[in-house]
Every structure is written in structure tokens, then in C-alpha cells.
C-alpha positions in Angstrom: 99.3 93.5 88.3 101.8 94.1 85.6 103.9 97.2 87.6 104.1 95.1 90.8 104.4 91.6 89.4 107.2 93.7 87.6 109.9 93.0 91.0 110.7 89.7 91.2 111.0 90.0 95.7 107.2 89.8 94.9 106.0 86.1 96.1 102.1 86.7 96.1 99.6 89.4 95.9 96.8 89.9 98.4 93.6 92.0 97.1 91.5 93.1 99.6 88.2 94.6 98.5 85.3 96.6 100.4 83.1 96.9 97.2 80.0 99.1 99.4 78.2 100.8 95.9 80.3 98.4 93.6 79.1 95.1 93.4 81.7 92.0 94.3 80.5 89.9 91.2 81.8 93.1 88.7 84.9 93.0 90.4 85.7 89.4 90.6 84.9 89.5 87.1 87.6 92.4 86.8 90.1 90.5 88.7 89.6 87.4 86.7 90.4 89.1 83.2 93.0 90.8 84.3 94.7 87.5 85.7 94.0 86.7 82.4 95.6 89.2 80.8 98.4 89.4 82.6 99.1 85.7 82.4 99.8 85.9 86.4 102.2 83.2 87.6 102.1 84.1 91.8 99.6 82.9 94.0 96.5 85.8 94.0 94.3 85.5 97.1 91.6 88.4 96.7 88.9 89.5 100.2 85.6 90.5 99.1 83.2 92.2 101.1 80.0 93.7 99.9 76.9 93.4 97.1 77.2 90.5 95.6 79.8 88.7 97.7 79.0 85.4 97.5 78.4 85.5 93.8 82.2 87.0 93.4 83.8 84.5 95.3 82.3 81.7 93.0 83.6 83.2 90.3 86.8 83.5 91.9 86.8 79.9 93.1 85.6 78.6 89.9 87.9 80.5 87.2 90.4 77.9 87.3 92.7 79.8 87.9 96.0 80.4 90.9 93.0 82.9 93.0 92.1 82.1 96.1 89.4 83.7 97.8 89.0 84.5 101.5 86.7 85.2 104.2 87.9 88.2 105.8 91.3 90.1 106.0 92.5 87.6 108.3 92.0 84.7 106.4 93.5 86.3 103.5 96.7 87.0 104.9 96.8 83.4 106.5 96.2 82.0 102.8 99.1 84.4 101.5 101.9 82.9 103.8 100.7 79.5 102.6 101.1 80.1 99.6 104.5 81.1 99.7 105.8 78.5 102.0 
């Protein structure tokens, strides 16, 4: 998040994730801390797909923090534009 939060054109990120072997939970976690971290400040809206999905996008949803989950690509890219206008 750091290099691309980095250019200030950027509005929002959208995270799109097919976690197949890796588990959604482990990377929700990963996405969490690293929001965290960062100290992000733009909307984050992050598709999961895969083991564990539902279990990610609760932690996504209830972190508390500027992550919106989404459905399927779709979604996400419908949630992106909202958040930027």
C-alpha cells in the first residue's frame, strides 16, 4: 500500500483476491494489519473468493476500519466509484 498510496491521483484501492490453496481468513487478516500499518487514509474495498470466504469478510467488515468488502468483482468496482464520489 505504501508504493501506490505513494501518488496522490490515487483516490481508492480495489483488492481483488482468488485465495484457491490460501485461505481468505489469512488474508483478510494480512490486509487488516497492513491497513494498520500503513495508517491508510483512501477508501480500501477488497473481493475475496475462496477457503474461508465468509470468515474473511467478517473480519474485513468488522476491523473498524475504511475496508469494504465485496461480493464479486463487480460489486467491488461498483463500491470503489462510490467511494470516490
Amino acid at each position: 500500500f505504501k508504493i501506490i498510496t505513494a501518488d496522490s491521483n490515487v483516490k481508492a484501492l480495489l483488492v481483488n483476491i482468488f485465495g484457491g490453496i490460501m485461505k481468505c481468513d489469512v488474508i483478510a487478516e494480512g490486509i487488516v494489519a497492513a491497513v494498520k500499518e500503513v495508517g491508510l487514509e483512501i477508501p480500501l474495498i477488497v473481493r475475496l473468493e475462496g477457503t474461508n470466504v465468509a470468515i474473511g469478510k467478517e473480519i474485513i467488515d468488522s476491523s473498524g476500519l475504511n475496508i469494504t468488502s465485496a461480493d464479486d468483482l463487480d460489486d467491488a468496482a461498483k463500491k470503489a466509484v462510490a467511494a470516490i464520489s
